[in-house]
N, C-alpha and C positions, 0 to 999 in steps of 0.2 A: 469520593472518587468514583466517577463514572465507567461501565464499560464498555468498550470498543466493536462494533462488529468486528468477525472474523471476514478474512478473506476468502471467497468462494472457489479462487483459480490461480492457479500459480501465475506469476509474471512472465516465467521464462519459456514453460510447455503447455500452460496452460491445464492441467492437469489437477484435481481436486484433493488428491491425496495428501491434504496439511496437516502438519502438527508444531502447536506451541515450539518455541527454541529456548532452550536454558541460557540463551546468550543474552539475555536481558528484553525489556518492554519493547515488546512489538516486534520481536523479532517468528520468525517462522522461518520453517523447516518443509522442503518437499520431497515426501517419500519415492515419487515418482524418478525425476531428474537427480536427486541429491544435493540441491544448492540450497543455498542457506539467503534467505533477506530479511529485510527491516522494512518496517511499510515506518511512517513519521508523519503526521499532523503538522500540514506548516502554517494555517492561518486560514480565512475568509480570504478569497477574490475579490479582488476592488468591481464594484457595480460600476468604474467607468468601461471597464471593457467588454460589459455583457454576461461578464460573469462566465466566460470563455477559455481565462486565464491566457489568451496570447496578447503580445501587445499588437497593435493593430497600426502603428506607426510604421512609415516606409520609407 
């Protein structure tokens, strides 16, 4: 088992102040704001969209 980079900023304040969460893999804790998240691995971007992740369909 591989591991992970840590995340450098919170999602919500943008605030560096993280620590690991007892709430299971991949979860994290900001001491700053107090909110709790989950970051999750969902796969490779398909090379048809440029690796962009939007669709590009209108």
């Amino acid at each position: 088992m591989s591991e992970r980079a840590a995340p450098f900023y919170c999602p919500y304040c943008g605030d560096e102040d993280l620590r690991p969460s007892e709430s299971g893999h991949g979860a994290w804790e900001c001491r700053s704001c107090r909110r709790g998240f989950q970051l999750k691995f969902l796969g490779l971007l398909s090379t048809n969209h440029g690796g962009t992740g939007h669709d590009d369909r209108d």
